[in-house]
N, C-alpha and C positions, 0 to 999 in steps of 0.2 A: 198549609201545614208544614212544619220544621221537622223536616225528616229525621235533622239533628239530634233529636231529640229520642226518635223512637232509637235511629242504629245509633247512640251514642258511645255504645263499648267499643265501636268500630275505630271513633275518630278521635276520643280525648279518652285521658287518665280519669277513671269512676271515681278515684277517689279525689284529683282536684275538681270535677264536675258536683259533687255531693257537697264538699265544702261552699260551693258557687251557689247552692241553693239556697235563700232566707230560712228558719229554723222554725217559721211557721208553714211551710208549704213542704215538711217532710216528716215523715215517723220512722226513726230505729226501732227495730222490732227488739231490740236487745233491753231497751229498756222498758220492756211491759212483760208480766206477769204471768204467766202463763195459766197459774192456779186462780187468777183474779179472772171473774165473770165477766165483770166490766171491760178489760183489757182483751178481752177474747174477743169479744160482741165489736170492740171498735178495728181489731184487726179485722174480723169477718163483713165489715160497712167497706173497708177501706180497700179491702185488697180485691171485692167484690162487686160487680156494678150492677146492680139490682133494678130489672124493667119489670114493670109490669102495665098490659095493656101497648098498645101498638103508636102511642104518642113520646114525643121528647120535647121537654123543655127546652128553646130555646133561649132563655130569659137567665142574667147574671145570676150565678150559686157560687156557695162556698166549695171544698171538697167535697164534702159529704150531702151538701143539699141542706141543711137544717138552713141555714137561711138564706133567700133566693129575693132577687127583684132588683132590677138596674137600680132603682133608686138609694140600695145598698151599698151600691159597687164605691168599693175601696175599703171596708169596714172589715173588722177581725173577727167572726164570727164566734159567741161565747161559748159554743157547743166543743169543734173539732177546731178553732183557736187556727184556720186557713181564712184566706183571705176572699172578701165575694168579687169575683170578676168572671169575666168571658171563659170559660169553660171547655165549650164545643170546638173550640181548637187547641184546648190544654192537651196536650202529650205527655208533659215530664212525669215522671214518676214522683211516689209519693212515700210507698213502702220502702227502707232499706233493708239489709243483713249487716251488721258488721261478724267480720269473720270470729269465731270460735275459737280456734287454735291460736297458740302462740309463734308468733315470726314465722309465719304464711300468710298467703294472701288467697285472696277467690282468685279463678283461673279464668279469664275472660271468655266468654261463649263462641267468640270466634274460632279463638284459639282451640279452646275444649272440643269444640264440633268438629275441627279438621284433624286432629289429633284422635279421636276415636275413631272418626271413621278411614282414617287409611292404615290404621295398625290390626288386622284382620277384625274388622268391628261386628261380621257376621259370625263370629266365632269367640270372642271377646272380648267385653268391653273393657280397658286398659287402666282406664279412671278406677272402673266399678272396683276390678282386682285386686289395684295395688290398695283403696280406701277400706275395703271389707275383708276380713281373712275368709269368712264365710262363703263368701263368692266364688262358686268353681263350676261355672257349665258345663257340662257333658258337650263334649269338641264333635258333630257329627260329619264334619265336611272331610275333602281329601285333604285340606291344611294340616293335621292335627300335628303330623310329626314335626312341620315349620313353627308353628306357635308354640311346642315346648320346645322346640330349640330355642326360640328367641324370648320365651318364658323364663328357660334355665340362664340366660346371660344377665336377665336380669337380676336375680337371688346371686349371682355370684359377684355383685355391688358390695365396695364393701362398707358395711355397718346396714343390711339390707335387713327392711322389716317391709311388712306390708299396712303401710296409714297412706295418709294422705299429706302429712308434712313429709314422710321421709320423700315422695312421686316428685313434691312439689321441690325440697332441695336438692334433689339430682336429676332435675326435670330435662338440663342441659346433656347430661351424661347419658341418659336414658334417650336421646333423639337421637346422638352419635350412633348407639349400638345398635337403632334400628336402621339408621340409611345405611349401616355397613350390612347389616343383614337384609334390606333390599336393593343392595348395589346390584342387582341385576334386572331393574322393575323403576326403569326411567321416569315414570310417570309420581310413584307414589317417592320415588325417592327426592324428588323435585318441592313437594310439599311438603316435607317433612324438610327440607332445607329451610325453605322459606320461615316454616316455624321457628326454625333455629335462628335466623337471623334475626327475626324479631323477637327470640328472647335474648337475645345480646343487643340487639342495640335498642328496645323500647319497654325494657322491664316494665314502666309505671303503665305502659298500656297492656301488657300480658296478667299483671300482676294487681289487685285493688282490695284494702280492707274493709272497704264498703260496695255491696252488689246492689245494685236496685232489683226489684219485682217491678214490673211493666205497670203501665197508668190502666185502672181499672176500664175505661173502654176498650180495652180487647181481651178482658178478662169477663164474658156475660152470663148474667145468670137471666133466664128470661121466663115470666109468669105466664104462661099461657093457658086456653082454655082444652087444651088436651095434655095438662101437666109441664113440667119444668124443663126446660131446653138451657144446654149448655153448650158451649163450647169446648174444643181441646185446649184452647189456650186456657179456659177457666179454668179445666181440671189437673191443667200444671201448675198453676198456680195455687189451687187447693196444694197439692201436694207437696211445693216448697217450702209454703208458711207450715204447715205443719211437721212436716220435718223438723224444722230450724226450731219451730217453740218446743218441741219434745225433746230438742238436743240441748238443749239451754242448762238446765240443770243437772246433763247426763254425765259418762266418768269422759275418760280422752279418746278410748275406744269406740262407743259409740257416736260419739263427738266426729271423728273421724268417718265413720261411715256414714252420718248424716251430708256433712258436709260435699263429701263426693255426689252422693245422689242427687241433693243442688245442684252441683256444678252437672252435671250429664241430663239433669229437667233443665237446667236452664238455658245449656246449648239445645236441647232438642226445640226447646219453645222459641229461641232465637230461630231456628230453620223454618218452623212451620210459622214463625211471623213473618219474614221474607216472604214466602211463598202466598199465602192469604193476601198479606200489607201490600207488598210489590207484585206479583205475578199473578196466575188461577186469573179466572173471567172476570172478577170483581176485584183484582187490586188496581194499585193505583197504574201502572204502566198500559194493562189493557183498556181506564178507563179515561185518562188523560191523555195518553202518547199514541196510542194503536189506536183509539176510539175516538179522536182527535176531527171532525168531518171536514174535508178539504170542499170546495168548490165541484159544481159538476158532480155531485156525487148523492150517496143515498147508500142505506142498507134495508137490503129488502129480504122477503121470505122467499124464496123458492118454491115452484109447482113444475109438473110435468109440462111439454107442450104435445098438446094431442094430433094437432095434426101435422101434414105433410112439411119439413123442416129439415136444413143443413143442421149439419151435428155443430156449428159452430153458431146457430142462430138463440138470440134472446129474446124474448116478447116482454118489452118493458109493459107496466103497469100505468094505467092513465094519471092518477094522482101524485107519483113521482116524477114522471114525462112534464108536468105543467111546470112542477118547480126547479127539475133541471136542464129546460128549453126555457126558463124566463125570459133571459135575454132574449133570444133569438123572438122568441113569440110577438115581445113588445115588441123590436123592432119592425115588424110585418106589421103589426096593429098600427103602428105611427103611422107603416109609409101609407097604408089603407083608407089613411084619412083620421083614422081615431085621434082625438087628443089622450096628451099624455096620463091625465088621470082616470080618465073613462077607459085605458086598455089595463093600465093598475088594476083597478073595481073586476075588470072580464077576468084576469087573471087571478083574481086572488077567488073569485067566485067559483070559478071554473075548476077551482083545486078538487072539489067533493061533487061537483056537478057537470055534467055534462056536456058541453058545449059545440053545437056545430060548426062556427067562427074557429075557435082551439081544432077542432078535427081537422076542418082543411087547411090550418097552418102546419098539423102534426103532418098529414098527407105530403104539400108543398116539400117541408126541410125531409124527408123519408126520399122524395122524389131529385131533389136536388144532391143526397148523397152519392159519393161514389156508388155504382154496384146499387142503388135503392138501397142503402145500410147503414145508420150510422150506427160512428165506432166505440167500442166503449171496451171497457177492460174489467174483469170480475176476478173478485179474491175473500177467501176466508181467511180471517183471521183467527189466532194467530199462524196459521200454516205458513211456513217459510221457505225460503229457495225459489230457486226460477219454474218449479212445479206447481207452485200454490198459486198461480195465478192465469188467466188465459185470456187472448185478445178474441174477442167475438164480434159479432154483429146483430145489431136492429132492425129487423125489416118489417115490423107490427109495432103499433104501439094498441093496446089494448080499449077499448071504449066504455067497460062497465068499469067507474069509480069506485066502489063498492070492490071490485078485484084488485086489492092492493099487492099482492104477487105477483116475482115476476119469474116468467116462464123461461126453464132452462131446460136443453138438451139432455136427455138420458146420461147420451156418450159423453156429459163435459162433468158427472158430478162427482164419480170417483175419486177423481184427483184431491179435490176438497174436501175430501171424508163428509160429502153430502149426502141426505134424503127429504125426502119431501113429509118431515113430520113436524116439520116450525124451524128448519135449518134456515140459515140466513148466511146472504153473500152481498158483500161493498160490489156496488158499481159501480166505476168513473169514467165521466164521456171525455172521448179527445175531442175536443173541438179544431184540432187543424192536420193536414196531412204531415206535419213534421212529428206530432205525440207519435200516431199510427205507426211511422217508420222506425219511431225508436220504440217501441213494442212489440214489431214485427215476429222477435226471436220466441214472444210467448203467444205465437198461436199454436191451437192445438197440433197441428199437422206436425211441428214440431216434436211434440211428445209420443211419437209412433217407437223412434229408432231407440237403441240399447246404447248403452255406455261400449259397446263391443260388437264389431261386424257381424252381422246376422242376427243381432240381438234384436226383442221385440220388446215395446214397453208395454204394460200394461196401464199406463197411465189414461187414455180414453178406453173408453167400454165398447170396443170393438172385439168382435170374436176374432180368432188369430187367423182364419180366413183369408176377412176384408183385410184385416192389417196388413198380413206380405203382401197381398195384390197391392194395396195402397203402397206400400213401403218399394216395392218390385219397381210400380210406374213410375213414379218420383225418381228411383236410380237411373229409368231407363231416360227421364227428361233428363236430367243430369251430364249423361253422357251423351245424349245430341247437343245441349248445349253446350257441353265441353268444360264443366263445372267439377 
């Protein structure tokens, strides 16, 4: 996937990217009617990606689907006049805007997003203000006296009106007055610079007479058998294209307020695509880079261990034990006598089935571990820091197949904002005492003390009891050892 393509307002000028598109794989919404049925019905196909039932084509389409099947691909389809090809990794957009107004441009969503939200944006929104006269929230925070201070500097601009051409030609003067008026608030005064410099040095990327509306898969309308399911990304998109055709024929005032509420949906919906697209359990970082499975490893569900157990002990699960002891397994199987494909067939068999052969090699490498233990390291993701993770030990490995969980400590699940109601934790084995030693610093015993002398963590689920006795004796080893 061309991620280019989704954050493209990030990295190039919209408007020489708009031009870079062939003039059959785009529609200005500027040039369709808004009072025409026809024109309406093709924005609502285009700007909408309409499921129905739980299947998807993977087979060459045009945009719109009116004509589909590889054996089309390269053809200009006579309906919506787009080209039939590979589809399922189409990104680019399809709908534009060209702007409304005259000698302004659209205000990039990057831009827009960081600009709302560090100019009190819990108290109002800066865009909304300066585009709508209309617009005047009820200020209920303890800001109110700061935001008409910094309200009033702005009306005192001179030739000051409230649209959204006057915002956009004194966009530059209007960021001044604000880092003077946060020169005491390092943080947001730093972002609002940054702004600045990129609207001096990279107008064509601040500034585009054509905005795209996102490519209709991440805009869905979905038919299902308990009624119609949306998305929030659809229903910002409902609400752009409608905007925009109602403003089409409007006077400059309301022209203006259209325009704004664009630009403040379309940065919002640039946020929540981030967040969806790249981040949350299903974008692409947690399902690519975080969800990435190295060697020695496995992610399993968590259960209690019931019986008698070190708070630092794991009870791996027999079905994952087979495939990340393969190695080791085969090699016992070799020295045993086994040929090399007859211990393959035991092991691949042995994944769902029980095996007495697999049990006393699981016994053997348990018994040859330091301590009867081996080592293995557990983390949830995404939890971060040297807390989200803990070095433990195996000293079971479980026999019923069928128990694909693996059992963990009471005392270890806090940390990981665990329970035992389908929680899942990454396990990875060290396989040599050099891993062990450089994860030493995250076993639990660690996580006892405070960032501050006397302090206790709460990081294991020890009552505060056991923990200073525990925390007491460790000082008292300490100091015979001389540490």
């Amino acid at each position: 996937m061309n991620t280019k393509h989704i954050l493209v307002n990030e990295q190039i000028s919209l408007d020489d990217y708009f031009h870079s598109i062939p003039e059959n794989e785009k529609l200005v919404l500027n040039t369709l009617n808004p009072d025409d049925p026809d024109d309406m019905l093709m924005i609502d196909k285009t700007r909408i990606k309409h499921i129905e039932g739980d299947s998807i084509s993977l087979v060459d389409s045009c945009f719109l689907g009116c004509t589909t099947g590889n054996y089309n691909r390269g053809i200009i389809c006579e309906e919506c006049r787009t080209e039939v090809k590979d589809r399922i990794t189409d990104y680019n957009p399809y709908l534009w805007m060209k702007m409304l107004l005259p000698d302004v441009g659209w205000l990039s969503a990057s831009f827009a997003s960081t600009l709302m939200k560090t100019i009190y944006y819990k108290e109002r929104n800066i865009i909304k203000w300066f585009s709508n006269p209309r617009y005047n929230p009820p200020i209920k925070t303890n800001n109110r006296d700061n935001v008409h201070k910094l309200y009033a500097e702005y009306t005192a601009i001179d030739g000051f009106e409230r649209s959204y051409s006057f915002l956009i030609n004194n966009l530059e003067e209007i960021i001044k007055i604000t880092i003077q008026h946060f020169s005491y608030k390092a943080d947001k005064k730093a972002k609002l610079s940054v702004l600045l410099s990129r609207l001096i040095m990279d107008r064509d990327a601040v500034f585009s007479q054509y905005m795209p509306i996102i490519n209709n898969k991440f805009a869905i309308n979905e038919q299902t058998n308990k009624g119609i399911w949306l998305q929030q990304e659809t229903l910002s998109v409902y609400s752009m294209t409608t905007a925009f055709m109602n403003a089409i024929n409007s006077n400059t005032q309301k022209q203006s307020k259209a325009v704004g509420e664009i630009v403040v949906i379309n940065a919002n919906l640039r946020d929540i695509l981030s967040k969806d697209t790249l981040g949350t359990k299903y974008g692409i970082i947690r399902k690519n880079l975080i969800g990435t499975r190295a060697s020695f490893s496995a992610y399993l569900v968590i259960s209690p261990i019931t019986e008698e157990h070190r708070y630092d002990d794991i009870h791996m699960p027999w079905s994952a034990s087979v495939v990340i002891l393969r190695p080791m397994i085969l090699n016992k199987l070799i020295k045993r006598g086994i040929k090399f494909r007859e211990a393959l067939n035991l092991i691949r068999a042995s994944v769902k089935n029980y095996s007495s052969v697999i049990r006393e090699i699981f016994d053997e490498l348990l018994s040859e571990a330091e301590d009867n233990r081996l080592t293995f390291q557990i983390l949830r993701n995404p939890t971060q820091g040297s807390y989200g993770t803990h070095l433990v030990g195996c000293p079971k490995i479980k026999d019923n197949p069928n128990d694909t969980t693996m059992g963990v400590s009471q005392l270890l699940v806090q940390l990981p904002n665990g329970d035992y109601d389908g929680d899942a934790l990454i396990v990875k084995l060290h396989t040599d005492k050099y891993m062990k030693e450089l994860a030493s610093n995250y076993h639990p015993s660690n996580d006892i003390f405070g960032d501050k002398p006397g302090k206790i963590f709460g990081k294991v689920n020890l009552t505060k009891t056991v923990a200073i006795n525990i925390a007491t004796g460790i000082r008292e080893e300490r100091k015979l050892l001389g540490i």
